[in-house]
C-alpha positions, 0 to 999 in steps of 0.5 A: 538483497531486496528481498533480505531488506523486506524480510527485516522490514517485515521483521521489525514491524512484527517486533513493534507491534509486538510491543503495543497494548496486549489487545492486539487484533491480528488478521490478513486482508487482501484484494484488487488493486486498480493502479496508475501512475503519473508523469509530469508533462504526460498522460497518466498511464491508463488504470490497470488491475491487479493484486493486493494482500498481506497481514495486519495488527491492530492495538489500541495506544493511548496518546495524551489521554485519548486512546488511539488505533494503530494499524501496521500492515505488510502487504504485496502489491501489484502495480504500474500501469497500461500505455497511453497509445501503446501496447505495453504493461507496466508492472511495479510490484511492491512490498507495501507497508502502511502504518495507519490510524484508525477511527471507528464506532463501534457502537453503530450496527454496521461498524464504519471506520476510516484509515490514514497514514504513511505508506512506504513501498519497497519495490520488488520488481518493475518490468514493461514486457520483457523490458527489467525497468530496475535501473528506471525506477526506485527502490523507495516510494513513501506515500499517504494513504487514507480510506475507509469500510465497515465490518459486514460481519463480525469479523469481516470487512470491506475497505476501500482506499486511496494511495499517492506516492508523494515523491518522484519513482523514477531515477536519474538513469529513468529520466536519462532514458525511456521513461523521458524527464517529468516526475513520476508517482503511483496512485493506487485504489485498493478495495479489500475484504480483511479478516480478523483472526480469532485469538 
């Protein structure tokens, strides 16, 4: 069922973005995630590594006369978190979809820009060892993410950014059992190289 839910989440972002400016830039990114998360009355889960990746469009749109880029991506992200005083993983794999605005200059030699926009996760996954924490945490996370890089070619680019999670991962069921009570939220540093597909 979730996977179906991605696939048509997946679909109609394509279909929008389709239906932007006809300069449109297509291309696909991916890198490492360094994740944490946060619970109210608690350590944070110590910082722990993983995967990010996935595609993005890029189209200019223009907003009471000012011109505008926005940034739809659909990437696969890899997170949680390591135990305080305990051996164990957390690992939250998410499909992540960010719609960003971005701001550039382009007329600079190294082409800075910088990204800010709601982020909506869609949980795959969620285990700690051998542990299916799928009842514990939910389905849903919107978030704020915002960043920046700059090209270090014509095509490719080097980014950094920060995602929060602005509302409590866990359910009910989550805060009746391990996960204990005291809101839970991701915070995720994502550094990424992008390429930009040539038309």
């Amino acid at each position: 069922m979730k996977s179906r839910v991605a696939l048509l989440v997946a679909w109609m972002i394509a279909n929008a973005a389709s239906g932007f400016a006809q300069d449109k830039v297509w291309g696909v990114k991916g890198g490492v995630n360094i994740a944490s998360a946060t619970q109210e009355g608690q350590d944070p889960l110590k910082n722990a590594a993983g995967g990010i990746g996935g595609l993005f469009v890029r189209a200019g749109v223009s907003v009471a006369g000012r011109s505008l880029d926005i940034q739809p991506e659909i990437l696969l992200s890899r997170q949680g978190g390591n135990g305080n005083g305990e051996d164990f993983r957390v690992y939250l794999n998410y499909l992540q979809i960010p719609v960003l605005l971005r701001f550039g200059w382009a007329d600079t030699g190294a082409r800075p820009f910088i990204v800010v926009g709601p982020a909506l996760g869609i949980r795959l996954t969620a285990r700690a060892r051998s542990q299916d924490l799928s009842d514990s945490i939910k389905t849903i996370d919107p978030g704020i993410a915002a960043g920046g890089g700059l090209f270090v070619s014509k095509r490719v680019s080097l980014e950094g950014r920060y995602m929060q999670s602005l509302m409590d991962i866990a359910t009910d069921a989550g805060h009746a059992g391990d996960i204990g009570p005291g809101k839970v939220k991701n915070r995720v540093i994502s550094i990424m190289l992008g390429f930009e597909i040539p038309r």
